[in-house]
C-alpha positions as a Markdown table, in Angstrom:
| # | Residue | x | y | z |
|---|---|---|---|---|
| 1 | Unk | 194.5 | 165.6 | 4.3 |
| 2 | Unk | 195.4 | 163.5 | 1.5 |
| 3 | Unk | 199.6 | 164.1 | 1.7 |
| 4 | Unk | 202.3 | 163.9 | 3.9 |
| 5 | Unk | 205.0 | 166.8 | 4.2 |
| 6 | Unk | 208.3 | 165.0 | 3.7 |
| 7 | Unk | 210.4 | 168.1 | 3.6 |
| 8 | Unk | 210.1 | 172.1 | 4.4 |
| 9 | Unk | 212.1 | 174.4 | 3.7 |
| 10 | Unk | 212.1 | 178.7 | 3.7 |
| 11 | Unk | 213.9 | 179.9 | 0.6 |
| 12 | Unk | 212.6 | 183.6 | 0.6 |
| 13 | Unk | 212.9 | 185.9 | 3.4 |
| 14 | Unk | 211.5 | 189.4 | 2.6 |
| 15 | Unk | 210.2 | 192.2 | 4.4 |
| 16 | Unk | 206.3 | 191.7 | 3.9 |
| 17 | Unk | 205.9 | 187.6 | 3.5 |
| 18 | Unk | 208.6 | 184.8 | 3.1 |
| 19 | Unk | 208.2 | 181.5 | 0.4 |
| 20 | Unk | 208.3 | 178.2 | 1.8 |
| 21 | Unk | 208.1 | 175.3 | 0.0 |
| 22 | Unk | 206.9 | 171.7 | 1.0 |
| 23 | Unk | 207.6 | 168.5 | -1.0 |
| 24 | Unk | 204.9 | 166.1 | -0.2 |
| 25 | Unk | 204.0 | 162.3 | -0.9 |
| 26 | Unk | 200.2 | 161.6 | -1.6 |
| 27 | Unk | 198.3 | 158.7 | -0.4 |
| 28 | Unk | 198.4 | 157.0 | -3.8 |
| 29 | Unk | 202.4 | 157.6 | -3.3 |
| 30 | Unk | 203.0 | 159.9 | -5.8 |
| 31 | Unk | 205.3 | 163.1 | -5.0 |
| 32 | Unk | 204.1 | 167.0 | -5.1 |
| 33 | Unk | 205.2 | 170.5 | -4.0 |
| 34 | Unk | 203.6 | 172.9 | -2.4 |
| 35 | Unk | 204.8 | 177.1 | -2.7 |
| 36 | Unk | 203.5 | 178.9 | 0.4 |
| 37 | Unk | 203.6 | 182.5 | 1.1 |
| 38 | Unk | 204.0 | 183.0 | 4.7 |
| 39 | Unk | 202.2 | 186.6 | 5.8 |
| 40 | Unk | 201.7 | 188.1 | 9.1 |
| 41 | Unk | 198.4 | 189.2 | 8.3 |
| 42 | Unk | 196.9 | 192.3 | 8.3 |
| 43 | Unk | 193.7 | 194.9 | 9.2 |
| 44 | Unk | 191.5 | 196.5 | 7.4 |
| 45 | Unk | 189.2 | 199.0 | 8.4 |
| 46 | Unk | 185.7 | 200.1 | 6.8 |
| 47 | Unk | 185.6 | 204.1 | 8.7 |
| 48 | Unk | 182.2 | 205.5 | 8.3 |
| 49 | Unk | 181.3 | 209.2 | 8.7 |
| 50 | Unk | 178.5 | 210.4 | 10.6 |
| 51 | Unk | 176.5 | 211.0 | 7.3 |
| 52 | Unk | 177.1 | 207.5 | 6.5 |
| 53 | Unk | 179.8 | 208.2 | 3.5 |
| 54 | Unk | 182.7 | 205.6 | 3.8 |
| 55 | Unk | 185.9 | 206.3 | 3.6 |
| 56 | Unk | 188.7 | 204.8 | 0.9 |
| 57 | Unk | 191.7 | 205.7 | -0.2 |
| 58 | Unk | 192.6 | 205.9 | -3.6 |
| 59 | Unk | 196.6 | 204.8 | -4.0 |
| 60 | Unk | 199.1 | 203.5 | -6.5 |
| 61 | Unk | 199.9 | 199.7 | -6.9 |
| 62 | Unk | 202.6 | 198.6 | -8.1 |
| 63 | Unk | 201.7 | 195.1 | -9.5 |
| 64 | Unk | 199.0 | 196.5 | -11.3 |
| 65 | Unk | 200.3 | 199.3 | -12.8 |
| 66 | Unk | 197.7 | 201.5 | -11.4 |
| 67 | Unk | 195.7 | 203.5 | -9.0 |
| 68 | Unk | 193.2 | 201.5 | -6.8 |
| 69 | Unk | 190.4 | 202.5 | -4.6 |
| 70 | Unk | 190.9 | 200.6 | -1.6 |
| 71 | Unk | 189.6 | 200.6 | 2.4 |
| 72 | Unk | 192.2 | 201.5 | 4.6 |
| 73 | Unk | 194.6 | 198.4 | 5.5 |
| 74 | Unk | 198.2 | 197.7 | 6.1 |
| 75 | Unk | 200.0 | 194.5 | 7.3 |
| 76 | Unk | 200.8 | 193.4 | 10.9 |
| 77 | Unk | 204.2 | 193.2 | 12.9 |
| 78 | Unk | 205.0 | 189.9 | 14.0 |
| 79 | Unk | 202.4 | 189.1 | 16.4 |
| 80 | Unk | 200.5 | 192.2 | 16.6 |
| 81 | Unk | 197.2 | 192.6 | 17.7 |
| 82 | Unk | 194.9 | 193.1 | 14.5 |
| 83 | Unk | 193.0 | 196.0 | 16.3 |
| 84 | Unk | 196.3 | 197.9 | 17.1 |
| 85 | Unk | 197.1 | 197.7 | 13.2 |
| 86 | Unk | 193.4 | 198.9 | 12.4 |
| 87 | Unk | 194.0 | 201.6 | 14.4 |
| 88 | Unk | 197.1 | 202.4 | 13.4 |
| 89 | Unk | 196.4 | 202.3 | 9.9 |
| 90 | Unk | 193.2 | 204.2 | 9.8 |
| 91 | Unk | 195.5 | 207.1 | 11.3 |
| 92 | Unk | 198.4 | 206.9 | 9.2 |
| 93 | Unk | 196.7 | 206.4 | 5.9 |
| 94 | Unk | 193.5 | 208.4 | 6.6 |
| 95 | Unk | 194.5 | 211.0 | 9.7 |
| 96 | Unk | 191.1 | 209.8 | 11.4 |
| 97 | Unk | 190.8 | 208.1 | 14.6 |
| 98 | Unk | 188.0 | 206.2 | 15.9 |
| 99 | Unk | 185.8 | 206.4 | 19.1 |
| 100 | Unk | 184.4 | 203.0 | 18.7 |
| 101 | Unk | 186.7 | 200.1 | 16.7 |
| 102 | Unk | 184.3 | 197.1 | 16.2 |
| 103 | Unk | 185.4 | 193.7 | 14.6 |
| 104 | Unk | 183.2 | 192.5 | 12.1 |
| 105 | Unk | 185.1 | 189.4 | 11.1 |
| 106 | Unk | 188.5 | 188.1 | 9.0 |
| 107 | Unk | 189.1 | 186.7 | 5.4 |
| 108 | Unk | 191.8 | 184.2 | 3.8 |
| 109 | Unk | 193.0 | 186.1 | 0.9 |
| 110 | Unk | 194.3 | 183.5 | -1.1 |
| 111 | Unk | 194.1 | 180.1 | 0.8 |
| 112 | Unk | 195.6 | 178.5 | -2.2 |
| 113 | Unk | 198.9 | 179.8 | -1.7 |
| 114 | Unk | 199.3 | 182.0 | 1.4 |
| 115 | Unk | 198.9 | 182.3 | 4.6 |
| 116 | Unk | 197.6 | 185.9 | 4.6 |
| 117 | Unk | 194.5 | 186.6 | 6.8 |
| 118 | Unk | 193.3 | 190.2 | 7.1 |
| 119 | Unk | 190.5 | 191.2 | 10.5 |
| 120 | Unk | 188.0 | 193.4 | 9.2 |
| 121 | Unk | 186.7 | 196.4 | 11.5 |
| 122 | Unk | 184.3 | 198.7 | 11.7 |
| 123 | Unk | 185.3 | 202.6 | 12.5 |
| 124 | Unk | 182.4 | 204.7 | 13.9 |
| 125 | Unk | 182.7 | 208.3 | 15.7 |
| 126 | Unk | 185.4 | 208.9 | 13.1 |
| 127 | Unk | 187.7 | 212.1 | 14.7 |
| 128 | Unk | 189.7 | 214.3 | 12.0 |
| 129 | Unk | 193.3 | 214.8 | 12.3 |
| 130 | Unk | 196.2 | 214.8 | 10.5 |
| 131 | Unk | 197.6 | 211.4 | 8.7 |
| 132 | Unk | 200.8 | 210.1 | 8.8 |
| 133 | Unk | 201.9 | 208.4 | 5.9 |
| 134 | Unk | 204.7 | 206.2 | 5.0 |
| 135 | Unk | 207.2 | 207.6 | 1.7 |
| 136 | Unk | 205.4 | 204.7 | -0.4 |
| 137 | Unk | 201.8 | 206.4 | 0.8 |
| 138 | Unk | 202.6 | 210.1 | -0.1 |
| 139 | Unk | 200.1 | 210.3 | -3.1 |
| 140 | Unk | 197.5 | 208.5 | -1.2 |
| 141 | Unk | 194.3 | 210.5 | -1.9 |
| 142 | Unk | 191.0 | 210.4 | 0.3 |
| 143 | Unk | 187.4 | 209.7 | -1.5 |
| 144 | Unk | 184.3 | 209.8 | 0.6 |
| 145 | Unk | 181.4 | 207.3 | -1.4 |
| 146 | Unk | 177.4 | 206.0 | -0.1 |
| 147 | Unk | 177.0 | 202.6 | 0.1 |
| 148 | Unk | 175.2 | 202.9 | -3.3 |
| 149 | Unk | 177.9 | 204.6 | -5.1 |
| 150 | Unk | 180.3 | 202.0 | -3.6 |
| 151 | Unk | 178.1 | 199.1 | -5.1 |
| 152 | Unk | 178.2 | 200.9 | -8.5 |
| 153 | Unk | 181.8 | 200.9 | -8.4 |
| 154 | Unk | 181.6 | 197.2 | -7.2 |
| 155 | Unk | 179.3 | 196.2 | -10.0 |
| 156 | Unk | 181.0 | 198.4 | -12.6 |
| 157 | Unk | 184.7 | 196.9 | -11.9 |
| 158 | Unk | 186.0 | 200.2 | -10.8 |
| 159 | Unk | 186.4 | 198.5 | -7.6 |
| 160 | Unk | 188.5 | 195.3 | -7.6 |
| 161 | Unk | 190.3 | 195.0 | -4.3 |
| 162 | Unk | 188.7 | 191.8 | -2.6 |
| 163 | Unk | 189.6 | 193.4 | 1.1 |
| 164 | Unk | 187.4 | 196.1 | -0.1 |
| 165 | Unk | 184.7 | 194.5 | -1.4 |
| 166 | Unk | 184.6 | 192.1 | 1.7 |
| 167 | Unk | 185.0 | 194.9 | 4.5 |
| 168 | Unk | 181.9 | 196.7 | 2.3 |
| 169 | Unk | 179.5 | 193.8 | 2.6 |
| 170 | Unk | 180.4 | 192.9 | 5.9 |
| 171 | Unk | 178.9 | 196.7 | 6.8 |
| 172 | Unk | 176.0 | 195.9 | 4.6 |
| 173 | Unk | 175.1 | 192.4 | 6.3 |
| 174 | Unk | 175.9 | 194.9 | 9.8 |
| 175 | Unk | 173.2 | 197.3 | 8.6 |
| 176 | Unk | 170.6 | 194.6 | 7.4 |
């Protein structure tokens, strides 16, 4: 590390991340500032179907304007497990459960500015049932794809949600 913090100070609380910010003195002496977003973290789960067809949900995003297509995810309570999240969220968002929940690894969303880490998991003996959504999730629509459809969508731009494209080629390295 090339900088001391000198100062640090929360000057955001919200309900899904807070901002911190540092003020810093690099070795050469001069000053800086850092803006951190401080997340919990979240899960994300990559459910596949007997016949091998994934499961995303197609959902509306603010920022953007517009509908995504997009793994199941959601964030985590204050220090949650990540594997009760994943199988909360695959419930609520999906209405499947899981007979087997594997961990295939965890990602740094956007290590320039936040603290956001997401655990990726693997949902197998997938269980039908009934979802249960939260208001904001009421539109959320279910999409079953094949790993090659999924790639095309990659490859095309129709998919652009890096959790997605992550938790997808984690599966593929799994299947290799």
């Amino acid at each position: 590390m090339n900088y001391k913090v000198n100062e640090s100070e929360v000057i955001f609380r919200g309900k899904v991340f807070d901002v911190q910010i540092d003020n810093l003195t690099y070795v050469s002496g001069n000053g800086g500032r850092r803006e951190t977003v401080i997340h919990n973290g979240g899960a994300v789960v990559v459910p596949v179907k007997k016949d091998g067809k994934i499961l995303l949900v197609k959902q509306f995003r603010h920022p953007f304007q517009k509908y995504l297509f997009e793994l199941p995810a959601g964030k985590l309570d204050k220090n949650e497990d990540p594997y009760i999240c994943a199988t909360r969220e695959l419930k609520e968002e999906t209405g499947y459960s899981s007979e087997l929940l594997t961990k295939l690894g965890s990602i740094y969303t956007s290590p320039g500015f936040c603290t956001e880490e997401l655990y990726i998991y693997l949902a197998e003996g997938l269980v039908e049932g009934e979802h249960e959504r939260e208001e904001g999730e009421l539109g959320m629509e279910i999409h079953e794809f094949t790993i090659e459809e999924l790639d095309e969508m990659i490859s095309s731009g129709q998919i652009k949600d890096a959790k997605t494209i992550c938790g997808i080629n984690y599966y593929k390295n799994l299947l290799k």
